[in-house]
RODO-2510 file (C-alpha; in nm, 4 decimals, decimal comma):
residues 378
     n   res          X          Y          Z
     1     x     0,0000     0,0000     0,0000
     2     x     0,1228     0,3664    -0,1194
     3     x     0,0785     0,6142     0,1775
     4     x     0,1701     0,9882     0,1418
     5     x     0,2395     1,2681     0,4304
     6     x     0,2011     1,6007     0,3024
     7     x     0,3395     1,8188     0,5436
     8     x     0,5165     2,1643     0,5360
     9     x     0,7767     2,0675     0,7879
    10     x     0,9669     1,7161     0,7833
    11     x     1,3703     1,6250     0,8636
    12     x     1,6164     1,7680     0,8728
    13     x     1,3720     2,0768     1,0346
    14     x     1,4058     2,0401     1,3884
    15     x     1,0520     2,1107     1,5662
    16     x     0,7117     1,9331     1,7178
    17     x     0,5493     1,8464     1,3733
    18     x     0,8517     1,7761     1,2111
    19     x     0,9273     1,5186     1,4332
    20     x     0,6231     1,4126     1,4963
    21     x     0,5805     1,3033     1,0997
    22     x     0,9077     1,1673     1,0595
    23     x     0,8114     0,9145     1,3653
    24     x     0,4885     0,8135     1,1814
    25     x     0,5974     0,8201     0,8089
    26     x     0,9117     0,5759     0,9174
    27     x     0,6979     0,3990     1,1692
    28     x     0,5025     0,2780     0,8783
    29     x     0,8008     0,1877     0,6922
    30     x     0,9054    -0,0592     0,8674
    31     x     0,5355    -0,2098     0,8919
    32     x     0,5968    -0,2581     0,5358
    33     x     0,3745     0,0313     0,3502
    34     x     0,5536     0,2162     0,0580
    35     x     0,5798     0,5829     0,2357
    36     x     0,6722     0,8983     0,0730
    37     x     0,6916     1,2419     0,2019
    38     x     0,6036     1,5919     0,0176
    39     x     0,7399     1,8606     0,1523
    40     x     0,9270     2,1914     0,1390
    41     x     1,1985     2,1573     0,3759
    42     x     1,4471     1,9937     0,1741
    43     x     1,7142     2,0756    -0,1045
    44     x     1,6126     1,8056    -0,3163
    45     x     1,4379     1,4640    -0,3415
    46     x     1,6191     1,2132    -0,1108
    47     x     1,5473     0,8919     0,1040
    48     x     1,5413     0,8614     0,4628
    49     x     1,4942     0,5670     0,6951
    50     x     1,2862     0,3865     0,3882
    51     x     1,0691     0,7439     0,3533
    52     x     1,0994     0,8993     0,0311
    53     x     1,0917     1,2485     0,0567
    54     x     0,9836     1,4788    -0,2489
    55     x     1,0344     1,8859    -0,2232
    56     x     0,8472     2,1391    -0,3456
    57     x     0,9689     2,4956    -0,3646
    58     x     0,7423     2,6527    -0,1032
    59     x     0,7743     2,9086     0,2101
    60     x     0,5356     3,0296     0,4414
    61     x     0,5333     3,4025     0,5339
    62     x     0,3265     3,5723     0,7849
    63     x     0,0347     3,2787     0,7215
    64     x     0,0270     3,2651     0,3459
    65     x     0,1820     3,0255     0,0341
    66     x     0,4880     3,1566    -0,1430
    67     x     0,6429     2,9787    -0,4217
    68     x     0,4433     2,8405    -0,7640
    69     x     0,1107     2,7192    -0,6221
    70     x     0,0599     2,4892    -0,9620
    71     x     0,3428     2,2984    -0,8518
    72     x     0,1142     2,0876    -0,5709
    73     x    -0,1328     2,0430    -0,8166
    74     x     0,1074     1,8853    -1,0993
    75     x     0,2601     1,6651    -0,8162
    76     x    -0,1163     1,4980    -0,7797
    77     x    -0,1433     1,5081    -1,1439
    78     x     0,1656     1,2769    -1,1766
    79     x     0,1456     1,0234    -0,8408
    80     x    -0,0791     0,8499    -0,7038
    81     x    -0,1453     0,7168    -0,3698
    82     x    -0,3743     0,4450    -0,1530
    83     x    -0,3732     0,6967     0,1001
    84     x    -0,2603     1,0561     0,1921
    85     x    -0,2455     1,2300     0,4853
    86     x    -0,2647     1,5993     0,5026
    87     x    -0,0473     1,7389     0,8186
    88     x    -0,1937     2,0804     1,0130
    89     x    -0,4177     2,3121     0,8999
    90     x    -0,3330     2,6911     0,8467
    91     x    -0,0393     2,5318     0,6183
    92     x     0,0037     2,4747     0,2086
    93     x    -0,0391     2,1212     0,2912
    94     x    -0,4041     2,2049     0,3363
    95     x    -0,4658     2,5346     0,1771
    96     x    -0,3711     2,4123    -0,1388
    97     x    -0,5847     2,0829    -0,1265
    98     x    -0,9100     2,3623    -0,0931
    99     x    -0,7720     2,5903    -0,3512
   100     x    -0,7025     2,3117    -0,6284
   101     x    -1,0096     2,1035    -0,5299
   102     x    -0,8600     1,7803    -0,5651
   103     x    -1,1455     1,5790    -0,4254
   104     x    -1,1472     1,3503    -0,7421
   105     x    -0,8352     1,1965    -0,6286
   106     x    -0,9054     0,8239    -0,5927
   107     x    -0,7344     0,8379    -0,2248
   108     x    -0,8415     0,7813     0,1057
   109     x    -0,7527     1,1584     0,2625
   110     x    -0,7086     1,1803     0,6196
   111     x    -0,6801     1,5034     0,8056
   112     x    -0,4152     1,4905     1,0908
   113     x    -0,4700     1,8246     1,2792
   114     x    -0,2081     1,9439     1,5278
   115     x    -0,4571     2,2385     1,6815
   116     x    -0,6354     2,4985     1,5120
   117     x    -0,4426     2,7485     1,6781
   118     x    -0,5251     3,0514     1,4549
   119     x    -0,8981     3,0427     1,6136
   120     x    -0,7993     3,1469     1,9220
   121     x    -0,5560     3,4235     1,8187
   122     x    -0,6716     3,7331     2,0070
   123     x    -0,5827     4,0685     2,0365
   124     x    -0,4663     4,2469     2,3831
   125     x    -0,4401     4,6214     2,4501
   126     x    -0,0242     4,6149     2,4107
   127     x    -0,0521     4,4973     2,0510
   128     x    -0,1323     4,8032     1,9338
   129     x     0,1227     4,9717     2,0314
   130     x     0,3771     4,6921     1,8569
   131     x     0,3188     4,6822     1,5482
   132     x     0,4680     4,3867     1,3892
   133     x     0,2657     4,1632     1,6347
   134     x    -0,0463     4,3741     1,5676
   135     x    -0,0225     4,3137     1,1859
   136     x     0,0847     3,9176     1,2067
   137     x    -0,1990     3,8867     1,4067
   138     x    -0,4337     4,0990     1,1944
   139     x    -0,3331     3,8384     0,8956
   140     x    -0,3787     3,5042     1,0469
   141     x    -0,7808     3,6663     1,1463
   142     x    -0,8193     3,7445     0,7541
   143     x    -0,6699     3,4359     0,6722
   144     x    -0,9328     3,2700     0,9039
   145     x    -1,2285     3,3775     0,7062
   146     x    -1,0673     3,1713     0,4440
   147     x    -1,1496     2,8463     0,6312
   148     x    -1,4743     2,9355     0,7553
   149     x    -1,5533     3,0260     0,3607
   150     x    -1,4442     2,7225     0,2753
   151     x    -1,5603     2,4906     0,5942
   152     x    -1,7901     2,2491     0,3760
   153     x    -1,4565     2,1079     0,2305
   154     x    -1,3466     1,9659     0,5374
   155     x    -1,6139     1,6731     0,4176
   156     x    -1,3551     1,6066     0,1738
   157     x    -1,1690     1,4347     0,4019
   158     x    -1,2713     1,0595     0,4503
   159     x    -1,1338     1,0618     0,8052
   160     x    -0,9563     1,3792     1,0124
   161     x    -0,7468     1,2619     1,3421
   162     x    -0,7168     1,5058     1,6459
   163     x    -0,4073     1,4874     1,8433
   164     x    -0,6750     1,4243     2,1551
   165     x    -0,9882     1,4563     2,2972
   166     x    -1,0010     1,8089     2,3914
   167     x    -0,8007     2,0056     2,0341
   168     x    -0,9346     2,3182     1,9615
   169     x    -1,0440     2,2161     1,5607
   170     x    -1,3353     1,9976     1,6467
   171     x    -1,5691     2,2098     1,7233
   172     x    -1,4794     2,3621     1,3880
   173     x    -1,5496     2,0692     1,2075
   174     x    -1,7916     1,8414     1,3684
   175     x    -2,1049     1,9577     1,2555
   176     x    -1,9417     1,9395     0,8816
   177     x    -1,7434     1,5887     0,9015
   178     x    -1,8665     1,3762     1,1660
   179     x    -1,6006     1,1091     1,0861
   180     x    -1,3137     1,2002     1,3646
   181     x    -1,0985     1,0389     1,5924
   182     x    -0,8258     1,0856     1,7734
   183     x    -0,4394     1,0021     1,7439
   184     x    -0,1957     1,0579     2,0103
   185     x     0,1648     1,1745     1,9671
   186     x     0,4241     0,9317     2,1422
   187     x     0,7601     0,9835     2,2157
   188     x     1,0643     0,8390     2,0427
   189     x     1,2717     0,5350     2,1776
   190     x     1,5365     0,6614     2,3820
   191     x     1,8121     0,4727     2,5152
   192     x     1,8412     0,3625     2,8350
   193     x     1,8999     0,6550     3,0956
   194     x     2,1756     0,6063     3,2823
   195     x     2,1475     0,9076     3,5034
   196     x     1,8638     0,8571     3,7247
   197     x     2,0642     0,8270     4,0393
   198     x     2,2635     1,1885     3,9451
   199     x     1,9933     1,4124     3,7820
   200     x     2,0972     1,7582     3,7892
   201     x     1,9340     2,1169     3,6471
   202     x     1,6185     2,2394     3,4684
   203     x     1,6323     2,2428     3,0840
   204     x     1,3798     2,4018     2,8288
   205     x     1,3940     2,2538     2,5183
   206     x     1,1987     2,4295     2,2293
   207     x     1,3588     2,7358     1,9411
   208     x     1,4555     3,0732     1,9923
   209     x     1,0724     3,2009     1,9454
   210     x     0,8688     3,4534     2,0764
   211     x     0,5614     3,2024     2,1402
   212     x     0,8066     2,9242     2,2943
   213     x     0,8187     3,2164     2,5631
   214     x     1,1452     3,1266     2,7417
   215     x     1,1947     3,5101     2,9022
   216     x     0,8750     3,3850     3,1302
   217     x     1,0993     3,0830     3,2387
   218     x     1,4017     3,2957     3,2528
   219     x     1,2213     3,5525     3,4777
   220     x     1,0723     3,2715     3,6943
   221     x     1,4129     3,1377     3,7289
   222     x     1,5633     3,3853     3,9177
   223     x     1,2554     3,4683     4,1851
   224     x     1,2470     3,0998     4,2515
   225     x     1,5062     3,0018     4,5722
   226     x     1,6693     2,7112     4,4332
   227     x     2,0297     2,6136     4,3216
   228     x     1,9286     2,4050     4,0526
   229     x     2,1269     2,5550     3,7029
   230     x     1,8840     2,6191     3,4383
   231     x     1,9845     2,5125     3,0412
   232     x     1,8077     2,6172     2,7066
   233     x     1,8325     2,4549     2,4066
   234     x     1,7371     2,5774     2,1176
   235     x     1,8135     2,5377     1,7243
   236     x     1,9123     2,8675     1,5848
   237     x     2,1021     3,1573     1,7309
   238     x     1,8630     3,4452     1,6407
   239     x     1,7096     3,7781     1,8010
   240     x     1,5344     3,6223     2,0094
   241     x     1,8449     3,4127     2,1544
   242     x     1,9848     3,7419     2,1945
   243     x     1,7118     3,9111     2,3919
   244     x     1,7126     3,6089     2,6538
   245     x     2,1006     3,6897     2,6594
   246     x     2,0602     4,0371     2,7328
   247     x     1,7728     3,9795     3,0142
   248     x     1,9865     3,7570     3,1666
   249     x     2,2343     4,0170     3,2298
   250     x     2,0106     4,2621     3,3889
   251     x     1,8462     3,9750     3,6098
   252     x     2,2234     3,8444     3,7346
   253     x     2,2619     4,2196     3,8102
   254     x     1,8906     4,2670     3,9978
   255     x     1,9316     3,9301     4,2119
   256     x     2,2897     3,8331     4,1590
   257     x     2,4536     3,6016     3,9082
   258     x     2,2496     3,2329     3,8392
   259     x     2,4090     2,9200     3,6311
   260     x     2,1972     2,9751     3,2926
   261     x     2,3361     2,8260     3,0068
   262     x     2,2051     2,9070     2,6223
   263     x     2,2408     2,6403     2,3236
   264     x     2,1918     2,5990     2,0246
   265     x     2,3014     2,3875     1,6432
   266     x     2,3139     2,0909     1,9247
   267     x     2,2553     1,7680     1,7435
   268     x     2,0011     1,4838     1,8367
   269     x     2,2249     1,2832     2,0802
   270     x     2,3702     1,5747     2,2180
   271     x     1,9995     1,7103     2,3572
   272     x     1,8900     1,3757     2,4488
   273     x     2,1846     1,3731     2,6760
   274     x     2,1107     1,6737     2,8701
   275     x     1,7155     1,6290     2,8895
   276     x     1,8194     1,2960     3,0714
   277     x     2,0807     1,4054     3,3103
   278     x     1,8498     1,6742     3,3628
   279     x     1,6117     1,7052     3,6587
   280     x     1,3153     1,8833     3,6101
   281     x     1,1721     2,0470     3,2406
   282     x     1,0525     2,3949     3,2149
   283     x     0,7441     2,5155     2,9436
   284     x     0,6450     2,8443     2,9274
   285     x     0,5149     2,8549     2,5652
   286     x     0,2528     3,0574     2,4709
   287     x     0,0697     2,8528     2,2189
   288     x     0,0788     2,4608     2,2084
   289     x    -0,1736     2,1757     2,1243
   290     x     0,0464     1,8585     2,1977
   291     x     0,3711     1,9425     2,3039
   292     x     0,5907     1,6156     2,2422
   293     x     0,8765     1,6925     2,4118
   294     x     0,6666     1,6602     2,7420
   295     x     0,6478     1,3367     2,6656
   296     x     0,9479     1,2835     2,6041
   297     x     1,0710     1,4001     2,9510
   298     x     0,8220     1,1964     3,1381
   299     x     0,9507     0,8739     2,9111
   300     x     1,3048     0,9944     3,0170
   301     x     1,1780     1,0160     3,4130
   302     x     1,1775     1,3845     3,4011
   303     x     0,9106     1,5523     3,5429
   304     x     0,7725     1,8996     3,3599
   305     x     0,6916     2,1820     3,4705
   306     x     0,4444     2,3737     3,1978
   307     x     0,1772     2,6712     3,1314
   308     x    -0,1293     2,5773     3,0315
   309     x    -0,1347     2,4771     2,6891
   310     x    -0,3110     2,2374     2,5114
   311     x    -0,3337     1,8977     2,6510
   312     x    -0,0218     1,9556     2,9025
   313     x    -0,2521     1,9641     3,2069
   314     x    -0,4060     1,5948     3,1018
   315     x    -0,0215     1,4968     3,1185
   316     x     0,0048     1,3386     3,4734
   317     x     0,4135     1,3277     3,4702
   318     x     0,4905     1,6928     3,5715
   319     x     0,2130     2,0114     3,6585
   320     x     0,0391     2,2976     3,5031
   321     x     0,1309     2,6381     3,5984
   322     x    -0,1483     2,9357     3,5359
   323     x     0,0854     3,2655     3,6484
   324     x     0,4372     3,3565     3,7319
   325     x     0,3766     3,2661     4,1098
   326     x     0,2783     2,9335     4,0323
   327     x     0,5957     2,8781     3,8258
   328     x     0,8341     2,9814     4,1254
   329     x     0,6419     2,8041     4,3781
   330     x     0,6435     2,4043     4,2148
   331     x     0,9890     2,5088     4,0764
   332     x     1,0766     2,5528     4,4546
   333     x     0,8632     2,2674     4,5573
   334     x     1,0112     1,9907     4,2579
   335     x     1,3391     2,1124     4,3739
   336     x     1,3218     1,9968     4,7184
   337     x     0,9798     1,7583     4,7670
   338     x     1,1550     1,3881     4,6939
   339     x     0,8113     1,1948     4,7190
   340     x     0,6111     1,4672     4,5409
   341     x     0,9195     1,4577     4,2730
   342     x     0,9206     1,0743     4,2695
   343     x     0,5162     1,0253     4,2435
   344     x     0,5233     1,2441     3,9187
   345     x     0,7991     1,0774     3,7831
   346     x     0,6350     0,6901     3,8262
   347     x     0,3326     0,8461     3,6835
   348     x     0,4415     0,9549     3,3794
   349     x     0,6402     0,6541     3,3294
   350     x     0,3225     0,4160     3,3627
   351     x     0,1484     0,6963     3,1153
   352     x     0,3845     0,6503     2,8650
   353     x     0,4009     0,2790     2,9006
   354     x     0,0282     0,2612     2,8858
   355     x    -0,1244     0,5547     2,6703
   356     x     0,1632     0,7406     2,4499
   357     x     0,3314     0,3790     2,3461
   358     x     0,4728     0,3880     1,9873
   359     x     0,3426     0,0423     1,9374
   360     x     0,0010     0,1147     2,0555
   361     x    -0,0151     0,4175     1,8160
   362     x     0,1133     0,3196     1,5260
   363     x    -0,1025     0,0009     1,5301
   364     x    -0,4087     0,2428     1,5641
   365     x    -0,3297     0,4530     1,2989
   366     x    -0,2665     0,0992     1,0504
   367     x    -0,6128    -0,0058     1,1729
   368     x    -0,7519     0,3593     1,0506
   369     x    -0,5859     0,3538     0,7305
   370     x    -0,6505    -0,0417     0,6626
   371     x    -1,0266    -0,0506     0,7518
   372     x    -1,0811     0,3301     0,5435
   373     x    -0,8840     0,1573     0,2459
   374     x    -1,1331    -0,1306     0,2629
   375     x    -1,4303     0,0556     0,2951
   376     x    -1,3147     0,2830    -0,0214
   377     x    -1,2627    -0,0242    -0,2206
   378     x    -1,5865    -0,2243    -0,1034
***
């Protein structure tokens, strides 16, 4: 069977979705499907892990498709699949599947949303007063009329997966396309961590970004009483990387100078490393709907520490934090409660084990595509 991810983000991009594909497309590789990949983050066609990957010459800029739109439809034109699965909305993936109108294509077309984020964009009084925020924001509401205009083509879709029970899209959609369900993100295998007996530090793993949010965990760092060093890791170094930099130097001067440490260009092993030698994990992003790399601290026996986003407070291997006072207080507690510490960290363990399993996953999402494959053909 021929399956294709179209996604805007795949390898060698380093990020939530990104990875989050790659772990599905070559998860089904090795369960024996033909899997290809068309995106726009590569140079060129390649292979990867059995995954072909296929590149079309497309950015995204504030919201909206650059590059030669006729492109995606010349691709369909000349392939064809058993099944393809669209990945996030408010992408080219998915605007371009409305614009062409390629519901004649003879494939079963799932829908895998990661969070319909742009619906809850609002505006707050200090936006207006910065005015590249202001006007990015202004854009993704325009851009949202385009997919209420065009909401009856979400019954194009034989099938559209939510990463869980609670995403923001389905209310959007289930009065349109009934036919929904839900697939869970999972963490990677890791090997086996050897520093459970010697975990030291708080790391935040995410990019240099404004919504990632790391000044809030920077500022949070310092009021908190605890000795604990505090890493960030990061992909790029950018503005943003900068900024932290600079606030760090006015916080070592307000409360006196703290172990922070800023990386970045750090390759795979390298971060897996430090997340497991690493005691606690700090989120303060902004916007989220399934944030991965929470599970991937609880399947390394790291408890989190995160805002409120998405499905993080379902997580039950670290806590949800609703304000800065919240932050300093479990970052105080985590730091010196053993059984609280200890009770988070077998719970997320037994969650991973029993809910975000990469075997349990993958064999649901082979059950979606092999029974919607069958009923297409019957």
């Amino acid at each position: 069977m021929k399956i294709l991810f179209v996604t805007e983000k795949y390898w060698p991009h380093k990020g939530g979705v990104s990875k989050v594909v790659q772990e599905l497309a070559e998860g089904l590789a090795t369960k024996g499907f033909s899997v290809s990949v068309l995106t726009s983050e590569n140079e060129r066609d390649t292979v990867k892990n059995g995954v072909k990957i296929h590149q079309l010459p497309f950015k995204m800029k504030m919201g909206y498709v650059l590059g030669n739109k006729k492109l995606y439809k010349k691709f369909f034109d000349e392939h064809e699949y058993d099944v393809v699965i669209f990945e996030c909305v408010q992408t080219w993936s998915t605007d371009l599947f409305f614009k062409y109108k390629l519901k004649n294509i003879s494939s079963y077309k799932i829908l895998h949303s990661h969070g319909f984020s742009g619906i809850n964009v609002k505006f707050v009084s200090s936006d207006f007063f910065r005015f590249f925020v202001f006007v990015k924001k202004l854009l993704f509401k325009i851009r949202w009329f385009f997919y209420y205009k065009n909401k009856e083509k979400f019954k194009q879709f034989d099938k559209i997966l939510f990463l869980h029970e609670y995403d923001s899209g389905i209310g959007f959609v289930k009065n349109v396309n009934s036919s929904i369900d839900y697939l869970y993100n999972y963490p990677e295998e890791f090997p086996e961590n050897k520093y459970f007996e010697t975990k030291k530090g708080i790391v935040y793993i995410a990019n240099y970004l404004e919504n990632k949010n790391q000044l809030r965990a920077l500022n949070c760092y310092y009021k908190a009483d605890i000795a604990e060093p505090l890493c960030f890791i990061g992909s790029t170094n950018n503005k943003y990387l900068r900024k932290l930099k600079k606030q760090k130097y006015f916080l070592d001067k307000k409360y006196g100078f703290r172990d922070v440490s800023f990386f970045y260009g750090l390759d795979r092993p390298q971060t897996i490393e430090i997340l497991q030698s690493s005691k606690l994990f700090l989120m303060t992003s902004k916007i989220e709907c399934f944030p991965v790399v929470l599970l991937e601290a609880m399947a390394n026996q790291v408890p989190f520490i995160s805002s409120n986003v998405g499905n993080a407070k379902f997580l039950t291997g670290g806590v949800v934090c609703f304000s800065d006072f919240e932050f300093v207080y479990m970052l105080e507690r985590l730091c010196s409660d053993s059984n609280f510490y200890h009770a988070l960290v077998e719970n997320g363990k037994k969650e991973i084990s029993e809910k975000y399993n990469k075997e349990i996953i993958l064999s649901k999402l082979v059950k979606i595509i092999e029974e919607g494959v069958s009923n297409e053909n019957s």
